[in-house]
KOLSE-431085 format. One line per 3 residues: their letters; for each residue x, y, z of C-alpha. Coordinates in pm, 1 decimal, always signed. Each point is the difference from the previous one (the first is absolute). Layout:
N
A) X Y Z ~ ...
This chain:
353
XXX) +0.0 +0.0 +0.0 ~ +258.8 +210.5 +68.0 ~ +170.7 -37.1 -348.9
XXX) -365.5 +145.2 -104.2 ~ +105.4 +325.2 +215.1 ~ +287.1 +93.9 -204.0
XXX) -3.1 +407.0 -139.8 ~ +78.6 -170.3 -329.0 ~ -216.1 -208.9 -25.2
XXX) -288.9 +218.3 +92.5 ~ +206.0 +232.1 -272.0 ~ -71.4 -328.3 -291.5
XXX) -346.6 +10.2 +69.4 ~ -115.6 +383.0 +49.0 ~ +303.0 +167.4 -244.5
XXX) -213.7 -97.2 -336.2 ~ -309.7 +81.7 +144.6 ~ +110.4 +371.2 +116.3
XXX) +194.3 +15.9 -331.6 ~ -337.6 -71.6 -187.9 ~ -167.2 +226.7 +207.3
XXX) +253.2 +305.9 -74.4 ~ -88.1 -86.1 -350.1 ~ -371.6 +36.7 +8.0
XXX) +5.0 +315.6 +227.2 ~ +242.2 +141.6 -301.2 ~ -212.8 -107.9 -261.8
XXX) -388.2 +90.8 +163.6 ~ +77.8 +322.4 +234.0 ~ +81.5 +198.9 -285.0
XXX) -367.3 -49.0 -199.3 ~ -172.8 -73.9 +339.2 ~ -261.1 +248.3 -29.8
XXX) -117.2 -106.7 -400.2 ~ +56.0 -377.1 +103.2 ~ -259.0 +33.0 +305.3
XXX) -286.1 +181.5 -252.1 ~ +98.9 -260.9 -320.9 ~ -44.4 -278.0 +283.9
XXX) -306.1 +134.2 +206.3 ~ -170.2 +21.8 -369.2 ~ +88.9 -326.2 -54.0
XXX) -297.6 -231.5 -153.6 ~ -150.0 -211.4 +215.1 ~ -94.7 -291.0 -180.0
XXX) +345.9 -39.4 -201.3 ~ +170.7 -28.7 +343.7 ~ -272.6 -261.9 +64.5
XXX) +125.3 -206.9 -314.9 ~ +373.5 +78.9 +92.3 ~ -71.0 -166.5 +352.0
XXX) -170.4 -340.8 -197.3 ~ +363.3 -7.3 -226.4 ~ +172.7 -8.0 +321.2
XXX) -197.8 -281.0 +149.5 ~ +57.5 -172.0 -343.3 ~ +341.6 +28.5 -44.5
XXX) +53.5 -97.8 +384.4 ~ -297.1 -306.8 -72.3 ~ +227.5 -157.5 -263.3
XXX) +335.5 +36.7 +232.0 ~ -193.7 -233.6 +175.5 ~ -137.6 -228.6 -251.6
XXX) +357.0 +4.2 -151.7 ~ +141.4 -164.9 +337.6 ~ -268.1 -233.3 +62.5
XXX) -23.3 -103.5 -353.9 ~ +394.2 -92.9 +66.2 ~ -38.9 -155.4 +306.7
XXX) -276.1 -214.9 -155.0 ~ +244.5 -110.6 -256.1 ~ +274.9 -125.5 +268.0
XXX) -290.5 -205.1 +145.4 ~ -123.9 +289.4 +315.8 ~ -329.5 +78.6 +22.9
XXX) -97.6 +225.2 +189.8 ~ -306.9 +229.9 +27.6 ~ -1.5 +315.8 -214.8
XXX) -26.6 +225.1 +269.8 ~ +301.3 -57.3 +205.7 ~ +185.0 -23.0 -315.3
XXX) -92.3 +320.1 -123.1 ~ +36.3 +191.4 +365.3 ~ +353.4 -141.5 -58.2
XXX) +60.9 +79.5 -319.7 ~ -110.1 +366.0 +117.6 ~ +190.5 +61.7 +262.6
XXX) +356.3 -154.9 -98.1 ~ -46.0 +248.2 -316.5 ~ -116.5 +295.1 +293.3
XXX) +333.7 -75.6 +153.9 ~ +182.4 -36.0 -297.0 ~ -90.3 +413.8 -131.3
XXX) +74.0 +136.3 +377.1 ~ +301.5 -188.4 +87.2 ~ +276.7 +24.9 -242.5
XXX) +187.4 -328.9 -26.6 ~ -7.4 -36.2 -388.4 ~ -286.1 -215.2 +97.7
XXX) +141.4 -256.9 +270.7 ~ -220.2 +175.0 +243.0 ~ -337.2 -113.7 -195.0
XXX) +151.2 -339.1 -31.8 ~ +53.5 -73.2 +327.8 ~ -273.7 +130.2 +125.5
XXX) -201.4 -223.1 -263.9 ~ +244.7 -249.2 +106.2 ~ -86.2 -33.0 +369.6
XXX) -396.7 +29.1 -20.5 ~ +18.4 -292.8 -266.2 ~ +230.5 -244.6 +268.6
XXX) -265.2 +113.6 +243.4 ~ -229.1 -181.6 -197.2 ~ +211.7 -294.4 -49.6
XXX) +130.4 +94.8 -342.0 ~ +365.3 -114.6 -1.3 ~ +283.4 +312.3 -45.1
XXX) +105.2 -197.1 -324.8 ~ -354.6 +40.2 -178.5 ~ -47.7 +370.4 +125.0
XXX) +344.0 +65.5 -152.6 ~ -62.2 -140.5 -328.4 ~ -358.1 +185.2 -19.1
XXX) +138.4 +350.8 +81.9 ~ +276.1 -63.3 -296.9 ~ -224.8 -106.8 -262.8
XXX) -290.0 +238.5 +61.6 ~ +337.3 +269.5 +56.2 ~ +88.3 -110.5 -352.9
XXX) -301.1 +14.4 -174.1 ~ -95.0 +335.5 +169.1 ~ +337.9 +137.9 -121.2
XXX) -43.9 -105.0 -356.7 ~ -331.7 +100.6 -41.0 ~ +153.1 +391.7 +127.1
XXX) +277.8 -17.3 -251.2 ~ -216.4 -23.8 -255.6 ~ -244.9 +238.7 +125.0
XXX) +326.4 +259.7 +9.4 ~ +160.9 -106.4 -260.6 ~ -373.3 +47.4 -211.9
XXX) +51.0 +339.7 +174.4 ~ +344.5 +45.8 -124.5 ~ -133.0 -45.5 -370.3
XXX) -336.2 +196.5 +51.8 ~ +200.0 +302.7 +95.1 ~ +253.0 -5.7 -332.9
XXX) -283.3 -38.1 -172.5 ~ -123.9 +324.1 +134.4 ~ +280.8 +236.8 +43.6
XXX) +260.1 -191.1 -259.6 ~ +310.2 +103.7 +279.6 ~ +269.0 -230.2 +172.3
XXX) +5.2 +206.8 +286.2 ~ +191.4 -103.4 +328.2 ~ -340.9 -97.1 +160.6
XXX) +8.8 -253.4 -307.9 ~ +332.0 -183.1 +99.4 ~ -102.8 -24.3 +411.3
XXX) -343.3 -164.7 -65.6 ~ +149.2 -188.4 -278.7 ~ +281.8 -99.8 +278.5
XXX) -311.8 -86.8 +240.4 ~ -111.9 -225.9 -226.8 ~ +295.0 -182.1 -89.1
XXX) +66.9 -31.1 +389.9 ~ -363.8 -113.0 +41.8 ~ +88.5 -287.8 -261.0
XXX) +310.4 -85.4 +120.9 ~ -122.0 -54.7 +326.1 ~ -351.3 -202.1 -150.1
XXX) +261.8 -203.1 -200.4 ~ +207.3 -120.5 +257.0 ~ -250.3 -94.5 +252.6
XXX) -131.0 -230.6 -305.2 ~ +365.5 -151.4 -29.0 ~ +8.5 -53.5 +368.2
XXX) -368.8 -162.6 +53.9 ~ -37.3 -171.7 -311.7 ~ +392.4 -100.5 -72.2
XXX) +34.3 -287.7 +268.2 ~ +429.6 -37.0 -88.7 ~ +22.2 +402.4 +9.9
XXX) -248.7 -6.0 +338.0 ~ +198.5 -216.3 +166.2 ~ +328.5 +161.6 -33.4
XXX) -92.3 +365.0 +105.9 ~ -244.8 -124.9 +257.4 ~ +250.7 -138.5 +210.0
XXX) +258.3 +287.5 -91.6 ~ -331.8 +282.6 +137.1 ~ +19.7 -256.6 +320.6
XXX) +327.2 +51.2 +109.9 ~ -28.3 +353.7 -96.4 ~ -317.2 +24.6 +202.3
XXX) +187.1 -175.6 +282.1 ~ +318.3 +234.4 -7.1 ~ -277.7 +278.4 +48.4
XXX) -169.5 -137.9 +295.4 ~ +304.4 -119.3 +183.4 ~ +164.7 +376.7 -31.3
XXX) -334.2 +126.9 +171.7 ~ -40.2 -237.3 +252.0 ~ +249.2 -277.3 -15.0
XXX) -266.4 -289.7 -95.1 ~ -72.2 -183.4 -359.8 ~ -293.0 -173.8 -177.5
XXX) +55.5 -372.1 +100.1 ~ +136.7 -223.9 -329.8 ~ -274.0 -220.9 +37.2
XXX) -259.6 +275.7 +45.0 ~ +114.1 +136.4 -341.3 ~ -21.6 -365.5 -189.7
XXX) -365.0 -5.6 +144.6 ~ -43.9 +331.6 -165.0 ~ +159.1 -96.1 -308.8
XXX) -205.5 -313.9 -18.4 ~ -357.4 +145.1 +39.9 ~ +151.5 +283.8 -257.4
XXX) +64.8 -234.1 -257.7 ~ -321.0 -181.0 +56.3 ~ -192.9 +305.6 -31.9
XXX) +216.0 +83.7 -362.5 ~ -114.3 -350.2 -108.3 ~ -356.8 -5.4 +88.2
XXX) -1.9 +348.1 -186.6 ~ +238.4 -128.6 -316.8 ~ -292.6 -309.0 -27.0
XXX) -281.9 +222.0 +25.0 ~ +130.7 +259.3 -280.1 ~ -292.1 +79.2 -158.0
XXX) -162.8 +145.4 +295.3 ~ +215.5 +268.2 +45.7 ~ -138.1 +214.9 -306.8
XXX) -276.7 +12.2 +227.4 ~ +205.2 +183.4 +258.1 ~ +131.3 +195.2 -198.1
XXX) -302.8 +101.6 -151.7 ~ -131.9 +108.9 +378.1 ~ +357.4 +213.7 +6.4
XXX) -128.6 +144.9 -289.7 ~ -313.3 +87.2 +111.9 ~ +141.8 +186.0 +330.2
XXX) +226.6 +203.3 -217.0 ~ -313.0 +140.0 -240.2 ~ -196.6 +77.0 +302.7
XXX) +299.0 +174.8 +151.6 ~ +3.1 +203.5 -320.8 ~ -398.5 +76.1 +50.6
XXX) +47.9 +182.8 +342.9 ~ +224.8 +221.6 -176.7 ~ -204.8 +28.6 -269.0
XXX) -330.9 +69.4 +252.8 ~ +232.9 +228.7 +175.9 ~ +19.1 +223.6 -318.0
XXX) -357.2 -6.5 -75.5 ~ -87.6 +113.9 +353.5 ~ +166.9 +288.9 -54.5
XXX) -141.7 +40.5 -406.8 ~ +266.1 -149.5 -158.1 ~ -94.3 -210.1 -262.2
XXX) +379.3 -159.8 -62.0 ~ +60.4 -193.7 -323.8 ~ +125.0 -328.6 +48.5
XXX) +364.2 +58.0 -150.5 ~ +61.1 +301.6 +266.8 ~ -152.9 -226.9 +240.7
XXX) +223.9 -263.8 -7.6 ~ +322.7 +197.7 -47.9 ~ -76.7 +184.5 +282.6
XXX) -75.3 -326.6 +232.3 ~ +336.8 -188.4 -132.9 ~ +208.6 +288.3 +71.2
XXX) -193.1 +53.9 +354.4 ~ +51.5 -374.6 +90.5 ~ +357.9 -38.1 -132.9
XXX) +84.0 +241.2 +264.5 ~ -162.9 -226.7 +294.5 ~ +266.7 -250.0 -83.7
XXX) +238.3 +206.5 +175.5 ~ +84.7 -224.3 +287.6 ~ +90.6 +326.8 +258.0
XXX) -326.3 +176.4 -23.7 ~ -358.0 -232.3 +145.8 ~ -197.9 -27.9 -272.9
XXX) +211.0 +252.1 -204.1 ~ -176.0 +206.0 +197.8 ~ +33.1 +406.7 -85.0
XXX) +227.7 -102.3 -278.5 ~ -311.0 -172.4 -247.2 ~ -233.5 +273.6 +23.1
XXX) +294.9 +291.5 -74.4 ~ +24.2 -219.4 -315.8 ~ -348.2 -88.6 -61.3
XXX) -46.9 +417.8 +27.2 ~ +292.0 +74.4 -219.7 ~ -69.3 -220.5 -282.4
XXX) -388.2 +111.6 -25.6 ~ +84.6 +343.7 +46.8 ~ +252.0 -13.1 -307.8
XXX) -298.6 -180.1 -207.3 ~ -206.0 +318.4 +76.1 ~ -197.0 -93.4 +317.9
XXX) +5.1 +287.7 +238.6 ~ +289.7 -29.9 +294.3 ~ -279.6 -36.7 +264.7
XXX) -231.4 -236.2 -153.0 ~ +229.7 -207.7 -93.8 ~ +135.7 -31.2 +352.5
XXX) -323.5 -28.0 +140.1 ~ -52.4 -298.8 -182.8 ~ +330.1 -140.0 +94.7
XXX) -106.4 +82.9 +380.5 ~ -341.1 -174.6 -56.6 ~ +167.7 -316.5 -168.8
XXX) +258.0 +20.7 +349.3 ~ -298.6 +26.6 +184.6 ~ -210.9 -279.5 -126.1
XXX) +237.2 -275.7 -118.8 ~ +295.3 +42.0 +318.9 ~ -161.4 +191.5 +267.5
XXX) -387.0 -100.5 +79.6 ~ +133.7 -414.9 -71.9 ~ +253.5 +76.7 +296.2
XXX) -291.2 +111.1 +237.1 ~ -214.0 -283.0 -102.6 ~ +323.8 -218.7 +60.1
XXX) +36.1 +49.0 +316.3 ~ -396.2 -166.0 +68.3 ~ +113.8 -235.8 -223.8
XXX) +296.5 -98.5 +205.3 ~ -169.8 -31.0 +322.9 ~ -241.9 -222.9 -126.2
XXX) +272.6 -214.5 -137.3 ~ +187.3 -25.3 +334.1 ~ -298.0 -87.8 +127.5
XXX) -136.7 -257.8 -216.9 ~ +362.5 -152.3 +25.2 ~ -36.8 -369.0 +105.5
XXX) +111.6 -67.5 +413.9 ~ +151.6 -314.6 -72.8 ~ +224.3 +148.4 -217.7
XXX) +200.6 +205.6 +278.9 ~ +17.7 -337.0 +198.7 ~ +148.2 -221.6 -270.1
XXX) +262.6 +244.7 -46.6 ~ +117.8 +5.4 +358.2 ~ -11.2 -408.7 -16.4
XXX) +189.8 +8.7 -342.2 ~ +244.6 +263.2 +208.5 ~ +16.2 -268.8 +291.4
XX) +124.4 -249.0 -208.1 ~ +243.7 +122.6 -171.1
């Protein structure tokens, strides 16, 4: 607990979040008096159809991971899978971790319900893939759209075409180490010992060998049950799809709240170059750094300076913020619901080791 204590460590965790913060404060008190009338004036019933895209997008996070568990043989019911799914991606935005906080988080609800750390492991990678691919392409459709319109290689050109060659790299070889079982096996056991020299400079302990081969068995279990099952992860991915289009229609609702009506080519430019910049594992959620380039690319496409962040602040509001309030609910209930048993077959597993 104490190690929990430390200045820096309080520094990892609040740094980004004042950082972000700073950013916002710089980018809203400025226009704070035209953003308060644009978003008083705001249509009702447009925010009303922004809220349903956020539950949609957030509903097929969790069909996504149930849909995956289903395929490595889990079942479980919809609702605990989706309060899951919600609340490891909550954590994932506020913490910044380059998403390890999301999986763990995922990681240790799922064990509470008797799904082994192998299987939760090999879910979060493939959905992480598939998520990741389906944004490059989304950017990278960007990318083209906004050639297309201006006809200029301008330095903004070269980072998100950077982004998106990242964003592939990284896709690509999580596919070489799930689905390659010679190349798996190899840097597995070299992230191990790496792992290990990690935890032993903190606090002078390791990850038992045979802990790790348990790990590494259920892992490639998981890989196989998914390699024989193939053609049911189209399916998936056709969910991930489905979360990324209704991400795109709170942005778009967000617009035509405020009278917008956004063409889809400035649309989507707008939302790749916004979520390119939540990639940035410092900042939670890319918080304060998506919405000054949300605002900046609409406001060079002709959409007033104000409106345009307005609409960034609405899409903030309603795909990050109000989830992470409903989270919290969601949490409790989970912690709750969590099975009793389950705390007393740990401490027997801990007795006999």
């Amino acid at each position: 607990m104490k190690e929990n204590n430390k200045p820096e460590n309080k520094l990892y965790i609040y740094g980004p979040v004042m950082l972000s913060l700073v950013i916002l404060v710089w980018l809203i008190y400025p226009s704070f008096n035209a953003l308060s009338e644009i978003l008083t004036n705001a249509k009702g019933l447009y925010l009303f159809f922004a809220f349903i895209a956020a539950i949609s997008s957030y509903l097929f996070m969790g069909v996504t991971l149930w849909e995956m568990l289903k395929l490595l043989n889990h079942r479980m019911p919809f609702w605990e899978i989706g309060g899951i799914a919600l609340v490891s991606t909550c954590v994932n935005y506020f913490v910044s971790s380059g998403g390890i906080s999301g999986f763990a988080t995922r990681a240790h609800l799922l064990s509470k319900r008797h799904v082994p750390y192998g299987i939760s492991v090999t879910t979060s990678v493939v959905i992480s893939v598939l998520i990741y691919l389906a944004l490059s392409l989304i950017i990278l459709q960007g990318i083209i759209l906004n050639i297309l319109n201006t006809h200029t290689f301008d330095l903004r050109f070269f980072e998100s075409l950077l982004g998106v060659v990242l964003i592939l790299f990284v896709s690509f070889s999580a596919v070489m180490m799930f689905f390659h079982h010679d190349f798996r096996a190899s840097w597995s056991r070299k992230l191990y010992h790496g792992v290990n020299r990690i935890i032993y400079y903190f606090s002078k302990k390791e990850i038992p060998e045979e802990s790790f081969k348990k790990f590494e068995s259920q892992l490639n279990n998981g890989i196989h049950l998914i390699l024989a099952k193939k053609y049911e992860l189209p399916k998936v991915m056709l969910y991930v799809c489905i979360d990324w289009i209704s991400s795109i229609f709170i942005l778009f609702f967000a617009f035509k709240s405020l009278g917008i009506d956004i063409g889809t080519s400035r649309l989507i430019i707008g939302f790749s170059f916004g979520m390119l910049m939540t990639i940035i594992p410092i900042l939670p959620g890319g918080l304060g750094a998506m919405e000054a380039a949300m605002t900046a690319i609409f406001a060079q496409m002709g959409i007033a300076w104000e409106k345009a962040l307005a609409a960034a602040l609405l899409f903030r509001l309603f795909y990050y913020l109000a989830p992470a309030f409903v989270s919290i609910i969601i949490y409790w209930g989970l912690k709750m619901s969590e099975p009793y048993y389950s705390y007393a077959d740990n401490k027997r597993h801990q007795g006999t080791k």
